[in-house]
C-alpha positions in Angstrom: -2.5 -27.5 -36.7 -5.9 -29.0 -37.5 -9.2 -27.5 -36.4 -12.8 -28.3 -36.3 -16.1 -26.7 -35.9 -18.0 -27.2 -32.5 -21.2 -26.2 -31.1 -19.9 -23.4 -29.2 -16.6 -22.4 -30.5 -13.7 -24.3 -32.5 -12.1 -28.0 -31.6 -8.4 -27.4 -32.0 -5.3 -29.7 -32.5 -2.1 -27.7 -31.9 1.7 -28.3 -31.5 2.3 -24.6 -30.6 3.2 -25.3 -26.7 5.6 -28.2 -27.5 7.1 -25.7 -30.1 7.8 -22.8 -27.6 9.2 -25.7 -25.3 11.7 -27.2 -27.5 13.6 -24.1 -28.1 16.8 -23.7 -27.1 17.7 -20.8 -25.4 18.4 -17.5 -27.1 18.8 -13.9 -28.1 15.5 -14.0 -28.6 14.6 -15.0 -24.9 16.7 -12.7 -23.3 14.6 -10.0 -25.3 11.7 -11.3 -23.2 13.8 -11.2 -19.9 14.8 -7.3 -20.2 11.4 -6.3 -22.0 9.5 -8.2 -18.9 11.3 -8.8 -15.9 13.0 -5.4 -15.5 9.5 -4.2 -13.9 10.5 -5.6 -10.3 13.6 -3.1 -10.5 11.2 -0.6 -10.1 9.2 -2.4 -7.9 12.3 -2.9 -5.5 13.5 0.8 -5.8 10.2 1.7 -4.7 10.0 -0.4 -1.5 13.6 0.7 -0.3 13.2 4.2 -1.3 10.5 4.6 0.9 12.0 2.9 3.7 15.1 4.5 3.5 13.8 8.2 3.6 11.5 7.6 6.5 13.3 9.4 8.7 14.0 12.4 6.5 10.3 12.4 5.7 9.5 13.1 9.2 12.2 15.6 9.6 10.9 19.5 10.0 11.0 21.1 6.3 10.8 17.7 4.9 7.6 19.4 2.6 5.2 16.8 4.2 3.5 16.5 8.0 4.4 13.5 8.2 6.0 10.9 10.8 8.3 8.3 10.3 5.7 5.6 11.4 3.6 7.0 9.5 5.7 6.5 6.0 6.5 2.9 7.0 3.4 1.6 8.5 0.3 3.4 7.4 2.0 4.5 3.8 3.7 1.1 3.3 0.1 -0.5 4.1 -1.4 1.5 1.7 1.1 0.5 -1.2 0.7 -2.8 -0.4 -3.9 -2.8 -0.3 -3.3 -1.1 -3.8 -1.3 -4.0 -5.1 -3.5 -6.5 -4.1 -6.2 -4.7 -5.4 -4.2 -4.2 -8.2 -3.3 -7.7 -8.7 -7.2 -8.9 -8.4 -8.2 -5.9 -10.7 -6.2 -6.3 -13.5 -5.6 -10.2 -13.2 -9.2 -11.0 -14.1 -8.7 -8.5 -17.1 -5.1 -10.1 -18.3 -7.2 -13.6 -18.8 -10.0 -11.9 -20.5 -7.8 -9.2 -22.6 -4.6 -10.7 -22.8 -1.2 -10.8 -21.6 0.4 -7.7 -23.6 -2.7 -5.3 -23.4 -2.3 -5.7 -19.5 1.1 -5.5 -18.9 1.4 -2.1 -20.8 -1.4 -0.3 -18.9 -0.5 -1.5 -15.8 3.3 -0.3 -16.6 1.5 3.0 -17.8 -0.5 3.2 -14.0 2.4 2.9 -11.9 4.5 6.0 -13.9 1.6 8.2 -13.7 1.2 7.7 -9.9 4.6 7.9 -8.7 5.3 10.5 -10.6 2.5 12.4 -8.6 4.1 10.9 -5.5 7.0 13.3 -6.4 4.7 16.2 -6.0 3.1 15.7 -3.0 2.2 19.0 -0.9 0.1 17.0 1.7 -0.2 14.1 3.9 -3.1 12.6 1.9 -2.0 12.6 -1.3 1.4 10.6 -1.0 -0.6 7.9 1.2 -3.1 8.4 -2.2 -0.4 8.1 -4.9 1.2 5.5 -2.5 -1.9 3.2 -2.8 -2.1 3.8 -6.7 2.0 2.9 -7.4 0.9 -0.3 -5.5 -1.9 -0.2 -8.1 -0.4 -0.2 -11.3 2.1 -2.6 -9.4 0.1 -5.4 -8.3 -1.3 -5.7 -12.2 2.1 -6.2 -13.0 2.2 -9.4 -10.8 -0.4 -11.2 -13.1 0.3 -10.0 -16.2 4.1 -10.4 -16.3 4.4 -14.2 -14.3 2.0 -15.4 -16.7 3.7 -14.2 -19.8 7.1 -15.3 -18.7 6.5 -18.6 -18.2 3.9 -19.3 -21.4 7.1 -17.9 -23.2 10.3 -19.4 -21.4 10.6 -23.1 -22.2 10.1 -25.6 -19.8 13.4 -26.4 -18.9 14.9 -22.9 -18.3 11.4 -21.6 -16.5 12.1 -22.1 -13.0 15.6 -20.3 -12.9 14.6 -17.2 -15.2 11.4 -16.9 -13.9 13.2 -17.0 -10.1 16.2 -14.7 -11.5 13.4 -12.2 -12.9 11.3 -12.0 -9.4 14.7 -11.7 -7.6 15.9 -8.6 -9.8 13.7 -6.3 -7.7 16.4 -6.5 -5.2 18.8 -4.8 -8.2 15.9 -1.8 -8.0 16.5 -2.3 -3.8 20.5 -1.5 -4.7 19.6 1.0 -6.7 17.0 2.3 -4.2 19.6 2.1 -1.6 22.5 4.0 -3.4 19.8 7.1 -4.6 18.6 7.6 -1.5 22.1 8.4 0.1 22.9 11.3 -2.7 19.4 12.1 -2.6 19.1 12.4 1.6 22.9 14.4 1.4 21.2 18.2 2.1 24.7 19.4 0.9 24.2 18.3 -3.1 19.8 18.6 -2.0 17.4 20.8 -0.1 15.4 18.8 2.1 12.3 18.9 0.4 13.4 18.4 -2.9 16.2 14.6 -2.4 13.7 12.9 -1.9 10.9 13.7 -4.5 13.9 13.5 -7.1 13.5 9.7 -6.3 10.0 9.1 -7.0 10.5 10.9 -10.0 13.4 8.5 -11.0 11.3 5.7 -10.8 8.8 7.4 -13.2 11.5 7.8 -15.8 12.8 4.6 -15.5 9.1 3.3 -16.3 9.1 5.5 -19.8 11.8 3.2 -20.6 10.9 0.0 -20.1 7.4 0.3 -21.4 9.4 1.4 -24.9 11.1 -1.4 -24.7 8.1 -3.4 -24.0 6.2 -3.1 -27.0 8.6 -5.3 -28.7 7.5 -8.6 -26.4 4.8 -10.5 -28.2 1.2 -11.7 -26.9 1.8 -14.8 -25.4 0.7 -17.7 -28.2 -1.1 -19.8 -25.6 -3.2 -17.1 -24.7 -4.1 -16.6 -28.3 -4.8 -20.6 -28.8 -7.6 -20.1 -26.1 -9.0 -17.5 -27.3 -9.5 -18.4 -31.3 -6.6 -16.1 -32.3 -4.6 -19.5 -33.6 -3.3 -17.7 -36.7 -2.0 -15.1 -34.9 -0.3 -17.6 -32.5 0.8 -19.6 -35.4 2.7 -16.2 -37.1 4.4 -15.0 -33.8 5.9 -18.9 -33.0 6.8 -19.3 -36.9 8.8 -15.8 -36.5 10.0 -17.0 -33.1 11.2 -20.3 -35.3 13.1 -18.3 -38.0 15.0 -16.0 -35.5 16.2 -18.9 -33.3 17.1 -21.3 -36.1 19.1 -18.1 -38.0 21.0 -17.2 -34.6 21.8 -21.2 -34.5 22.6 -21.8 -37.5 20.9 -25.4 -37.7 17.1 -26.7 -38.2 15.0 -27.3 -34.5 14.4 -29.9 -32.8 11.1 -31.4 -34.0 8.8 -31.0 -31.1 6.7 -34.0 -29.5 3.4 -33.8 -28.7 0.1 -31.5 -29.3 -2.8 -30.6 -27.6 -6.2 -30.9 -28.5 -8.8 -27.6 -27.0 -11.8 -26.1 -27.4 -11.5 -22.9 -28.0 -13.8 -20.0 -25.6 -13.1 -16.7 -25.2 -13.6 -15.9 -20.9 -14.0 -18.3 -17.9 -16.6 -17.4 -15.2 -15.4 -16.9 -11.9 -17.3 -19.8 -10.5 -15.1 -22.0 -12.4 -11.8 -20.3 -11.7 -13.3 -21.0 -8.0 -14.0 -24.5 -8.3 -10.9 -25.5 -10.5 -8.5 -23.7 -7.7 -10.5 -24.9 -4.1 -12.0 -28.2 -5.7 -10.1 -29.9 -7.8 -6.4 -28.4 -6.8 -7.2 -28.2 -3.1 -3.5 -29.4 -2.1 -2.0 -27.0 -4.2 -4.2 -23.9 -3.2 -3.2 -24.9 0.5 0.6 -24.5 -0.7 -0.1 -21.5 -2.7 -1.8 -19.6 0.5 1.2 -20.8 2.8 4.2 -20.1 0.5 2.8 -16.1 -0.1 1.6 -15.6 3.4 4.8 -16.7 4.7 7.0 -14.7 2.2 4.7 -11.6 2.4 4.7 -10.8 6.1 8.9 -11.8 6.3 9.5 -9.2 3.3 6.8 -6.1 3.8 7.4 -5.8 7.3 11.3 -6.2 7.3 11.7 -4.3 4.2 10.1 -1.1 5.1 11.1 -1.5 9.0 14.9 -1.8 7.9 16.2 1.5 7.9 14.0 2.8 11.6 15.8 -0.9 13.2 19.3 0.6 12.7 18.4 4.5 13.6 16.4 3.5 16.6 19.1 0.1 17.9 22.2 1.5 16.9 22.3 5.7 15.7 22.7 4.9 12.3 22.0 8.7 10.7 19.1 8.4 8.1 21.1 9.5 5.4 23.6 6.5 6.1 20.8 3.4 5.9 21.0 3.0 2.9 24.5 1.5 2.6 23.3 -0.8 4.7 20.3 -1.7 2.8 22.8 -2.3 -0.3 24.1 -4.9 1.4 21.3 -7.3 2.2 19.8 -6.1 -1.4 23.0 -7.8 -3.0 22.1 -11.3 -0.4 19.0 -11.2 -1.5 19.5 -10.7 -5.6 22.4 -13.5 -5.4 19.8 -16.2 -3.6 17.5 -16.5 -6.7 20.8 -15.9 -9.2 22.6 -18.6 -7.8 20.3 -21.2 -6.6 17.5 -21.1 -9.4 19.1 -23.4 -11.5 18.5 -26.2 -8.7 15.0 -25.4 -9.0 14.9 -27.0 -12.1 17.3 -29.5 -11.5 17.2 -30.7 -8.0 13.5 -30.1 -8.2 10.6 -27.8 -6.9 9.7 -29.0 -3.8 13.9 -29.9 -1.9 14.3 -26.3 -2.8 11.1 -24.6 -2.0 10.9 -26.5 0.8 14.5 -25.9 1.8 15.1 -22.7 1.0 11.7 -21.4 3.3 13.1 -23.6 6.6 16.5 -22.4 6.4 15.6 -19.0 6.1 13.3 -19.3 8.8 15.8 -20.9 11.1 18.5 -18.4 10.3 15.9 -15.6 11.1 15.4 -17.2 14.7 19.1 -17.3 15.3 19.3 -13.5 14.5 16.4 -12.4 16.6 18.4 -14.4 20.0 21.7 -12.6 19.0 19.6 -9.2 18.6 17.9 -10.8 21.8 21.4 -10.8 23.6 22.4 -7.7 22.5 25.2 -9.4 20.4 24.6 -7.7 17.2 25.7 -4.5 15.7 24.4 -2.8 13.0 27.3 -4.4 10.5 26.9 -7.9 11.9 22.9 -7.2 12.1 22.9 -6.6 8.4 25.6 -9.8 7.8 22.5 -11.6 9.5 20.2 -10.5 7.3 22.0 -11.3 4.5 22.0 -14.9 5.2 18.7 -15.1 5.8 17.3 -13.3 2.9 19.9 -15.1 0.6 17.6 -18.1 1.0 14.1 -16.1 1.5 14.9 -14.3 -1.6 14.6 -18.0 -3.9 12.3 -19.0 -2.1 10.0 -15.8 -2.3 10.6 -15.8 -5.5 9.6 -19.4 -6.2 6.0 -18.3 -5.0 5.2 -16.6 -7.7 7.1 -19.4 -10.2 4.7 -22.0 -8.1 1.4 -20.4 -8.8 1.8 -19.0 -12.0 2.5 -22.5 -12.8 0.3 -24.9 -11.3 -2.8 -24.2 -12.4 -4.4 -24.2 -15.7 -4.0 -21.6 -18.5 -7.1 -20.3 -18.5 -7.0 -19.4 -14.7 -3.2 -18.7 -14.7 -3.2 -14.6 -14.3 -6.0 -14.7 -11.9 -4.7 -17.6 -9.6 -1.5 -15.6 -9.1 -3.4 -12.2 -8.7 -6.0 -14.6 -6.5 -3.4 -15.9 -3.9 -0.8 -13.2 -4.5 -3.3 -10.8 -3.3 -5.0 -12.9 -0.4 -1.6 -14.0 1.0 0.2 -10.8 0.9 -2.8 -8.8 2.8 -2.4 -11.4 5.4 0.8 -11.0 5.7 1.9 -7.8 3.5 -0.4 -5.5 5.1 -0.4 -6.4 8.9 3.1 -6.8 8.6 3.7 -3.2 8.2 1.4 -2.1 10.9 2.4 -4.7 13.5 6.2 -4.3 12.6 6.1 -0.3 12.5 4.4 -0.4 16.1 6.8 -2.9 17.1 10.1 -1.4 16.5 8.0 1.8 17.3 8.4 1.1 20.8 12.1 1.0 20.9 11.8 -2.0 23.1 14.3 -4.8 22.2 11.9 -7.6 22.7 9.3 -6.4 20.8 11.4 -6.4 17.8 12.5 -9.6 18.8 9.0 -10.8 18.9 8.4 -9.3 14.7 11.7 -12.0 14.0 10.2 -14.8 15.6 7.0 -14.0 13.9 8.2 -13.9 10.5 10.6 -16.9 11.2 7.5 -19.3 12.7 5.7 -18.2 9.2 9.0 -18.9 7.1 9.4 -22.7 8.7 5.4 -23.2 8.2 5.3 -22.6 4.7 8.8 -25.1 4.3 6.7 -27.9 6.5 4.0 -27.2 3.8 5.5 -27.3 0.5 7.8 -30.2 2.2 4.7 -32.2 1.4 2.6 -30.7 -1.0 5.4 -28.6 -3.7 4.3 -29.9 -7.0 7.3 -31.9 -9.1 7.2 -29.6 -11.8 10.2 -29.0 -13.0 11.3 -29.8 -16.8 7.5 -29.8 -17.5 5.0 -28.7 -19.6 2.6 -25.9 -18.7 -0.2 -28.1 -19.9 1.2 -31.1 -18.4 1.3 -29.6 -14.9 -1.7 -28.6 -14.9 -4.1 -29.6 -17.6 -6.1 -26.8 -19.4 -10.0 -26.4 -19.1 -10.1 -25.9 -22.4 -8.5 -29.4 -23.1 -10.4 -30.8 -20.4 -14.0 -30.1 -22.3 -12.7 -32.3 -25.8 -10.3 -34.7 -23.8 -12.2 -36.8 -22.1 -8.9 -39.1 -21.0 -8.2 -36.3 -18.5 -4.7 -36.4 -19.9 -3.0 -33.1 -22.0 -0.9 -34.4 -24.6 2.0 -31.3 -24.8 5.0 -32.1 -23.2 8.8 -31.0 -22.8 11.1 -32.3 -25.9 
C-alpha cells in the first residue's frame, strides 16, 4: 500500500479489495453470514406475524379496537413508510459513519419498538410502534447489503448475498409456527398470544446484536475514508485466520486501486452519478424493487384474510399455511443463487421475475374459476414465490452492487425506499380493500396486478441486468474516489 499527499486529502494505492476477493471461503465468512444476515429472520417474523394474527386482532377482547383491515392495510402501510424512511434515514448516515456504527443502532431501533408493540393499550400506538419497527428495519437494508458484499468475495457474493435476503422467509416459518401456539386461547388468553410474539422478536434482536459486535467495519469503507491502517489491520487478521484454518499461504491477489481519499459525498453527486451517468441501471434498479415490492407487501400481509374470507380457514389455523409457501420461498434463493453467479445476473434475474409473473397469472384464472382450494391455493403460491423469492432477493444483490462505493448504502436505501412506497405501500391499501370486498374478481384483479409488475421488471432487466457476476466491486462499478486520480476511467481491482 503506497500513499501520497494531495491537495485535499491523501492519493492512495491499495491492494486491499483484490485481497478480500481472493479468499477462499471460510469459517471466517460464515461468521459474517450469522452476525449479518440473520436480521431478515426478524424481519420475516415480523411481516407474517402480523398477517397471521389479523383476525384475532379484530376479535372482541383482543386488548386493541382494532379491525382486521385495519392491521393489514393501514398498519402494514405504516410498517412499510417507516422502512423507507428508515432506509433513506439511516443510509445517508451508513456512507457518512460507517457500516458497523449503522447496523448496530438500527438493530438497537427495531428491539426497542417492537418491544413496545407488545404493550400496546390503543389503536395509535401499535400503528406508532408499527411505523418505528419499519424504522429501525429499513436502516437495516443499507447498512447490512452494503457490508455483505464489500466483505463476501466476488465469486461467492451473488449466492450468499441472495441466501441472506431469502432467510427472512426462515423468520416467515418461524412467524407462522408462533402464531398458531400463540392464537391457541387454550395454552393463551386472547390479549396476551399475540403480544408474546412481538416480544419474541425483541429477544431475538438482543441476540443477534451480541453477536454482531464481532463483524468488522467493512475495509473499503475505511479506504475511503483515510482509515487505511485500520483497514490494513482487519484484512491482515482476516489473512492469518483464513490461511491457519487452511493450512497453506493465499493466493497472491492481482490488482490494486489507486483513490483519493475524502471523507462524505454531497447529495448532488450521489444524484448525478445514479440518474446521469448510470441511467440504464437506475431504470433497472426502480423496476426490479417496484415489481418485487407491490408482489410481496401486498400478498404477504393479505395471506392469512384470502383463506379466512375464500375458504373458512379459522385464524388460528393460517399459519400452517403460511409455513408452507415460507419454505417455497426460502428454497428459491437457497437453491438457485448459485446460478446467479454462474449462469449469470441478468438469465436469472430476468428469468426468475417472468416466470414468477406468469405462474402468478395462471393462479389468479384457477382462483378465477373457482378451481382452487385453500391446499392447492397455497401449492400455487409456492411455485410462484419459489421463483419471486431469487428474484426479490437479487434486487437488493443488484443495487448494492452496481453503483459505486461511495454511493453504495444510499443507492440501495435510494431505490429500495422509492420502489417499495410504490409498490410496498399501495400494495397494502389496494390489496386489503381488494380482498376486503369478498368479491372473487377483485382478488383476482390484485394477482394480475402483481403478475403484469413481475413480467415488467423480467422485460427490463432482460435488457438492461448488468453482467456482474465473478466481479469486482470496483470493477462493476468504478469508485468516485478512483475516478478523481484515474483519469483512464478504468479501476484496476479485480477478481483473482
Amino acid at each position: 500500500m503506497t500513499t501520497a499527499q494531495a491537495e485535499t486529502g491523501r492519493t492512495l494505492t491499495t491492494s486491499i479489495p483484490a485481497r478480500l476477493d481472493r479468499l477462499p471461503w471460510s469459517r471466517w465468512h460464515w461468521t459474517i453470514v450469522i452476525g449479518l444476515g440473520t436480521v431478515w429472520i426478524l424481519d420475516g417474523l415480523e411481516v407474517t406475524v402480523v398477517g397471521n394474527i389479523a383476525g384475532r386482532l379484530s376479535e372482541p377482547g383482543s386488548g386493541l379496537p382494532i379491525t382486521s383491515g385495519q392491521v393489514t392495510g393501514l398498519a402494514a402501510a405504516l410498517y412499510v413508510a417507516g422502512a423507507c424512511a428508515g432506509a433513506l434515514f439511516w443510509g445517508r448516515l451508513t456512507d457518512l459513519w460507517g457500516r458497523k456504527k449503522l447496523f448496530m443502532i438500527t438493530l438497537a431501533v427495531y428491539l426497542g419498538a417492537t418491544a413496545l408493540t407488545a404493550v400496546s393499550f390503543d389503536t395509535w400506538w401499535f400503528f406508532l410502534f408499527r411505523f418505528l419497527t419499519g424504522f429501525g428495519i429499513g436502516g437495516e437494508y443499507a447498512a447490512i447489503n452494503s457490508a455483505i458484499d464489500e466483505l463476501i468475495p466476488a465469486p461467492y457474493r451473488g449466492r450468499v448475498d441472495l441466501m441472506i435476503n431469502g432467510s427472512f422467509w426462515l423468520g416467515a416459518v418461524g412467524g407462522s409456527l408462533l402464531s398458531i401456539v400463540a392464537l391457541d386461547t387454550a395454552i393463551f388468553p386472547k390479549d396476551v398470544g399475540w403480544r408474546l410474539t412481538f416480544a419474541l422478536g425483541a429477544v431475538l434482536a438482543l441476540v443477534i446484536l451480541l453477536v454482531r459486535r464481532h463483524v468488522p467495519e467493512s475495509p473499503r469503507w475505511l479506504l475511503i475514508h483515510g482509515r487505511d491502517d485500520e483497514a490494513e489491520r482487519i484484512v491482515s487478521a482476516i489473512e492469518e485466520q483464513v490461511e491457519r484454518e487452511k493450512g497453506e499461504p493465499l493466493a497472491r491477489p492481482e490488482g490494486e486501486l489507486t483513490i483519493h481519499q475524502r471523507k462524505a459525498v454531497t447529495f448532488v453527486e450521489i444524484a448525478r452519478t445514479v440518474f446521469a451517468k448510470y441511467p440504464k441501471r437506475a431504470t433497472l434498479g426502480f423496476s426490479l424493487f417496484i415489481g418485487q415490492a407491490f408482489l410481496y407487501n401486498a400478498i404477504t400481509f393479505g395471506f392469512g384474510a384470502i383463506l379466512t374470507t375464500f375458504f373458512d380457514v379459522p385464524t388460528g389455523n393460517t399459519g400452517y399455511y403460511f409455513a408452507v409457501i415460507a419454505v417455497g420461498n426460502f428454497l428459491g434463493p437457497l437453491l438457485l443463487g448459485k446460478l446467479f453467479d454462474t449462469v449469470g445476473r441478468r438469465v436469472m434475474i430476468s428469468g426468475t421475475y417472468l416466470l414468477s409473473g406468469l405462474l402468478l397469472f395462471g393462479t389468479a384464472w384457477l382462483f378465477d374459476r373457482g378451481s382452487l382450494s385453500a391446499a392447492t391455493l397455497t401449492a400455487c403460491w409456492c411455485a410462484v414465490l419459489f421463483f419471486a423469492s431469487a428474484g426479490a432477493s437479487s434486487a437488493y444483490l443488484t443495487v448494492s452492487e452496481i453503483f459505486p462505493m461511495e454511493t453504495r448504502a444510499m443507492s440501495i436505501a435510494f431505490f429500495y425506499a422509492l420502489g417499495t412506497a410504490a409498490g410496498g405501500i399501495s400494495g397494502p391499501l389496494l390489496f386489503a380493500d381488494l380482498t376486503g370486498t369478498g368479491k372473487v374478481g377483485d382478488t383476482v384483479l390484485a394477482f394480475q396486478i402483481g403478475a403484469a409488475l413481475m413480467c415488467l421488471a423480467g422485460l427490463v432487466a432482460a435488457f438492461l441486468a448488468v453482467r456482474a457476476e465473478r466481479r469486482s466491486l470496483e470493477d462493476i462499478a468504478q469508485p468516485l474516489t478512483a475516478a478523481a486520480t484515474a483519469p483512464t476511467g478504468r479501476a484496476q481491482a479485480r477478481p483473482a
